[in-house]
C-alpha positions in Angstrom: -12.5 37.1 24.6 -13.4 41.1 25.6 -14.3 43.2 22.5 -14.3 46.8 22.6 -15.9 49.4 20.3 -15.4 52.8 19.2 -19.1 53.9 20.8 -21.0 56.4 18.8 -24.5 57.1 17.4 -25.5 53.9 15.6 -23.2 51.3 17.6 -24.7 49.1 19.4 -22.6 46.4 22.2 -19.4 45.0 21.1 -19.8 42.1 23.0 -22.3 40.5 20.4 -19.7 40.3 17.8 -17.4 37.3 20.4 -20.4 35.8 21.8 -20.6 32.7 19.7 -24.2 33.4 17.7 -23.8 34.2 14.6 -27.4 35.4 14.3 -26.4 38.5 16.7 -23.9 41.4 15.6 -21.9 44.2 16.9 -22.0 47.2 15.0 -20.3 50.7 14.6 -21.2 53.9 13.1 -20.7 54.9 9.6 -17.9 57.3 8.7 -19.7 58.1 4.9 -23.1 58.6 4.2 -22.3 55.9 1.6 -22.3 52.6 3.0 -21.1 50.5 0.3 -17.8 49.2 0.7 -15.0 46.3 -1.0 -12.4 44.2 0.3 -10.5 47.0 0.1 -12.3 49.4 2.9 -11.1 46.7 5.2 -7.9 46.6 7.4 -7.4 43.9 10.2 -4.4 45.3 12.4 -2.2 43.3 15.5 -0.4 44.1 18.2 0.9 44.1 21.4 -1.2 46.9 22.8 -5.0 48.4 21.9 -3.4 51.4 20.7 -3.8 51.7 16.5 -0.9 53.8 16.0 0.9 51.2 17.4 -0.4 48.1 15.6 0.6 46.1 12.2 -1.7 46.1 9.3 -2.3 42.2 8.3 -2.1 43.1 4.4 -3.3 39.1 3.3 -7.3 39.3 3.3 -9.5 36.4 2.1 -12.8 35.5 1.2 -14.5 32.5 1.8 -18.0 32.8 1.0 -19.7 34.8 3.5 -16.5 35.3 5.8 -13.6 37.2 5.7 -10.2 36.1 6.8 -6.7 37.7 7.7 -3.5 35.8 8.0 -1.2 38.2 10.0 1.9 35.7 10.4 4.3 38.0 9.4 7.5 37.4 7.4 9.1 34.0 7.6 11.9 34.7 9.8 9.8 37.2 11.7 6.6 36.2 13.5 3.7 38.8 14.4 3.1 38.2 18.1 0.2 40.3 19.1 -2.1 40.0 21.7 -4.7 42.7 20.2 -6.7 42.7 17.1 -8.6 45.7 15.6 -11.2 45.3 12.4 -11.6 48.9 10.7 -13.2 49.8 7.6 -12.1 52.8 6.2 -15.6 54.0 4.4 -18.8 51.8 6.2 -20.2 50.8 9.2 -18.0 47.8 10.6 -20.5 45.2 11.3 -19.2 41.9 13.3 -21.4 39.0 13.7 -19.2 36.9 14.5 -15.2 36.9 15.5 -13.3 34.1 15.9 -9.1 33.6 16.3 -7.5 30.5 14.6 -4.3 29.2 15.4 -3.8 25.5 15.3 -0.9 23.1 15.3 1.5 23.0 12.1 -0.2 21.0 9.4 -3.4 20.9 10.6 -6.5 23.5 9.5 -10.0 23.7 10.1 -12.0 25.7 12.5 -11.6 23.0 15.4 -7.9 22.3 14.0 -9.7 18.9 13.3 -8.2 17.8 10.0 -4.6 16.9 8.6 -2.6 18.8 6.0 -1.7 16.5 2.8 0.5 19.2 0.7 3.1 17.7 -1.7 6.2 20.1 -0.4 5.9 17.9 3.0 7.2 21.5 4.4 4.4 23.6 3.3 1.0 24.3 6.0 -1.8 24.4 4.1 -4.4 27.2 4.8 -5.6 27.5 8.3 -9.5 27.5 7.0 -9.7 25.2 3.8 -6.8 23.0 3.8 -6.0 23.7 -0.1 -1.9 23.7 -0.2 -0.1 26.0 -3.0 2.5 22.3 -4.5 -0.6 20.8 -4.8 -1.6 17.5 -3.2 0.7 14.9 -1.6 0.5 11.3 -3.4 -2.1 9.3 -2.6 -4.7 12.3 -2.4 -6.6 14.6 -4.4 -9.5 17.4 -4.4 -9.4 21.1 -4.0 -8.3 20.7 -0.2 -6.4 17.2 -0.3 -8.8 15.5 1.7 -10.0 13.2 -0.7 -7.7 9.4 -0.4 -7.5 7.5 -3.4 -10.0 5.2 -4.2 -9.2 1.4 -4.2 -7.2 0.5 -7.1 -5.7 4.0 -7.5 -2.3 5.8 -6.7 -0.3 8.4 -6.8 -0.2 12.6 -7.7 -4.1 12.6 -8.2 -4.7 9.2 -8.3 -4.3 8.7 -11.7 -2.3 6.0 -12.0 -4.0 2.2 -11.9 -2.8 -0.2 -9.2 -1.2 -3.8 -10.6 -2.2 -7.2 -10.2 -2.1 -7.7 -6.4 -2.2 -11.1 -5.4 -6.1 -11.6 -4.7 -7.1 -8.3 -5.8 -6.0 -6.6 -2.8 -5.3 -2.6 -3.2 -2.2 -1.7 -3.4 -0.7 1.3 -1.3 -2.6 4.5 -2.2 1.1 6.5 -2.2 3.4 4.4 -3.9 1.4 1.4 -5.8 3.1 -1.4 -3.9 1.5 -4.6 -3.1 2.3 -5.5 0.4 0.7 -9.0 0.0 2.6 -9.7 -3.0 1.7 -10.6 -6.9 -1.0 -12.7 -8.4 0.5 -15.5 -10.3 2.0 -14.5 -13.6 2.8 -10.7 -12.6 5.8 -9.5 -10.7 8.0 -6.0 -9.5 6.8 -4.1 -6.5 3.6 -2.8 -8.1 2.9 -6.0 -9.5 3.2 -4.2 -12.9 5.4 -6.2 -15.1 4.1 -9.3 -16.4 6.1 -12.7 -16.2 8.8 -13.1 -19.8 8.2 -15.9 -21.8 9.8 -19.1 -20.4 8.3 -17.6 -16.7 5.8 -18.5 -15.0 3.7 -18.8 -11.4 4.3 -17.0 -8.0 7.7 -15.0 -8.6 8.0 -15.8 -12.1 10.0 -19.3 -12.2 11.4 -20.7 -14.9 9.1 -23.1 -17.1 9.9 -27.0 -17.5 11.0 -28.6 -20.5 7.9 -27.9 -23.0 8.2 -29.0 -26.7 9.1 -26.8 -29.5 10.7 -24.4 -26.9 7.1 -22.9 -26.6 6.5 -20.6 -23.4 4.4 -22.8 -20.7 1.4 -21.1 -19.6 2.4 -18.0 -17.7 0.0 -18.6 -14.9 -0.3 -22.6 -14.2 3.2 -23.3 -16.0 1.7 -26.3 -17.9 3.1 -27.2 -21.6 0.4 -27.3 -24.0 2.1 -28.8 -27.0 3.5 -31.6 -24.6 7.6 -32.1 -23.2 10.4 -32.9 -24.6 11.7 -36.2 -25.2 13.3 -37.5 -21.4 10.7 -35.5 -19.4 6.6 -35.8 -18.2 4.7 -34.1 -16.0 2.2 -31.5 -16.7 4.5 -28.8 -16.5 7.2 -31.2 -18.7 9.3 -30.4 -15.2 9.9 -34.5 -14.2 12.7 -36.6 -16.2 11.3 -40.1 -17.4 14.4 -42.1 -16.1 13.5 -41.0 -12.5 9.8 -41.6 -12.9 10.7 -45.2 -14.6 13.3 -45.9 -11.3 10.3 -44.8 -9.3 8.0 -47.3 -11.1 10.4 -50.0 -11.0 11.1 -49.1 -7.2 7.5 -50.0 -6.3 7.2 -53.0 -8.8 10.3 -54.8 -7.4 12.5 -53.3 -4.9 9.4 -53.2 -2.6 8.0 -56.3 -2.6 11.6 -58.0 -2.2 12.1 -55.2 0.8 8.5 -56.7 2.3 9.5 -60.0 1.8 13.4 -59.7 3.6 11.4 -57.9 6.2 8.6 -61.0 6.8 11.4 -63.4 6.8 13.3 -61.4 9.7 10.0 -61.6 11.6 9.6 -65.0 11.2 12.9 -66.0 12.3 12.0 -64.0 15.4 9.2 -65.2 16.0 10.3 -68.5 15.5 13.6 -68.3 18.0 10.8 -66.6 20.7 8.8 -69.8 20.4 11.8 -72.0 21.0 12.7 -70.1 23.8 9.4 -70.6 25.4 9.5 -73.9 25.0 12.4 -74.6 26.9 11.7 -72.7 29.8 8.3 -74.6 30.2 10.9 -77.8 30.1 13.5 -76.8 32.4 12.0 -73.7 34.7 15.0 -73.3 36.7 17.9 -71.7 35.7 21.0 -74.2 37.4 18.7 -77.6 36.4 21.3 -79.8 34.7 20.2 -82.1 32.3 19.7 -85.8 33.1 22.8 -87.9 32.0 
C-alpha cells in the first residue's frame, strides 16, 4: 500500500503510517494552534481518484478502544467502489500509526477475516471488526459478539433454555434441543422433554402390563408394585398364566413323551442296522441263493 501526505512544517514520512508497526507514525501539520480534537474533526473520504473534491465522505465513524473505524459501504443498492482513501481532520494534526483496509468475505469479521458471523436475521453481516450483529445472536450462541456456543446442557436464543433427558446424558443440539441419540427411559418428544403418561413406560413410552388396582407400573422399569391382575405374572404383570401353565405342562409332559417317541425311533434303527449286518456277514454275495 503507497501513502501520500500533504508535506508541510511538522510532517514527517507517510510511509510509517502503512508499514505494519504500530509503534511508528506518520504525521501532518496542525491547521489550529489548538490541537484538541473529537470524533467529529475527523472525515475518512473514498474514491476513485486522489483528488478530494472528487471523493465521498464515509459518514459511519467508530470507536473501538484505541482505534478508529469507517465503514464506507454505501447505500444498499449502491456500493462505494473506490480505490483511494483520504483521513483528514478538520482542526488537529492527523497522526497515523497505523492504517489498515478490511474487507472480508460476507459473514465473516475479524482483522484476518478469521471468525464466522452468528447473527439471528441469517441475512444480516455482523461488524467487520467485533462480530456483534444488530437481531442479536443466532440460536445456540450468545455474548456481546456471538462467539460464545452454548454450554453442554443448554440451547437456544441465549442459551437459556435446559436440554431434556437425553438417553445417557448426552447434550442435546445446542440450536434446537433435540436429542439425536434418543430418550432415556421414561422421557419422550424430540427434546426428550415430556415425561412418559401414566400407564407408559420404558424406551418410547410403551404401554404398561396388567398391574393391579389399575395402578401406573413404574415409568422407568415398567414393573407393577402392588402385583397383576388375576390371569397374568411376570414382573411387569405382562405374561397370562394359562400360557405360562401350557409352558409348564409342555416341559413336565409333552417333553419327556417327545424324548421317549424319539429313543424308540432310534432303537428301531439301530436295531434293523444290526440285522442288516448280520446277514451280510452270512450271505456276502449278493445272487447266493439259499440252500434248499
Amino acid at each position: 500500500m503507497t501513502a501520500f501526505q500533504k508535506s508541510g512544517r511538522g510532517s514527517n514520512d507517510p510511509s510509517l503510517a502503512v508499514d505494519g508497526d504500530t509503534r511508528t507514525c506518520s504525521s501532518t501539520k496542525s491547521n489550529s494552534s489548538d490541537n484538541t480534537s473529537t470524533l467529529y474533526n475527523w472525515q475518512i473520504l473514498t474514491g476513485s481518484s486522489p483528488t478530494l473534491l472528487t471523493m465521498q465522505r464515509c459518514t459511519v465513524l467508530k470507536v473501538h478502544g484505541d482505534r478508529l473505524t469507517s465503514v464506507c459501504d454505501g447505500a444498499a443498492d449502491t456500493p462505494n467502489l473506490s480505490r483511494y482513501v483520504a483521513v483528514l481532520n478538520t482542526h488537529a494534526a492527523v497522526v497515523l500509526c497505523e492504517f489498515r483496509i478490511l474487507s472480508c468475505a460476507k459473514f465473516r469479521f475479524g482483522e484476518d477475516c478469521e471468525m464466522a458471523c452468528h447473527c439471528r436475521d441469517f441475512e444480516e453481516e455482523c461488524d467487520i471488526l467485533d462480530g456483534s450483529c444488530r437481531s442479536g445472536c443466532r440460536d445456540g450462541w450468545y455474548g456481546e459478539e456471538c462467539q460464545l456456543e452454548c454450554q453442554t446442557g443448554y440451547y437456544g436464543p441465549l442459551c437459556m433454555s435446559v436440554c431434556g433427558y437425553c438417553r445417557h446424558g448426552e447434550a442435546c443440539d445446542p440450536r434446537d434441543g433435540k436429542c439425536i441419540g434418543g430418550c432415556d427411559p421414561g422421557w419422550s418428544g424430540d427434546k426428550c422433554d415430556q415425561a412418559c403418561v401414566p400407564g407408559y413406560y420404558g424406551d418410547g413410552c410403551v404401554a404398561c402390563g396388567f398391574c393391579a388396582g389399575q395402578l401406573p407400573c413404574d415409568v422407568i422399569t415398567g414393573e407393577c408394585q402392588a402385583g397383576c391382575v388375576t390371569g397374568f405374572d411376570g414382573n411387569r404383570c405382562d405374561m397370562a398364566k394359562e400360557f405360562i401353565e401350557s409352558s409348564n405342562n409342555y416341559l413336565d409332559y409333552v417333553l419327556p413323551i417327545n424324548l421317549v417317541l424319539v429313543g424308540g425311533v432310534l432303537t428301531f434303527v439301530l436295531f434293523c442296522f444290526v440285522v442288516k449286518s448280520r446277514r451280510e456277514e452270512l450271505y456276502p454275495y449278493p445272487h447266493t441263493r439259499l440252500p434248499e
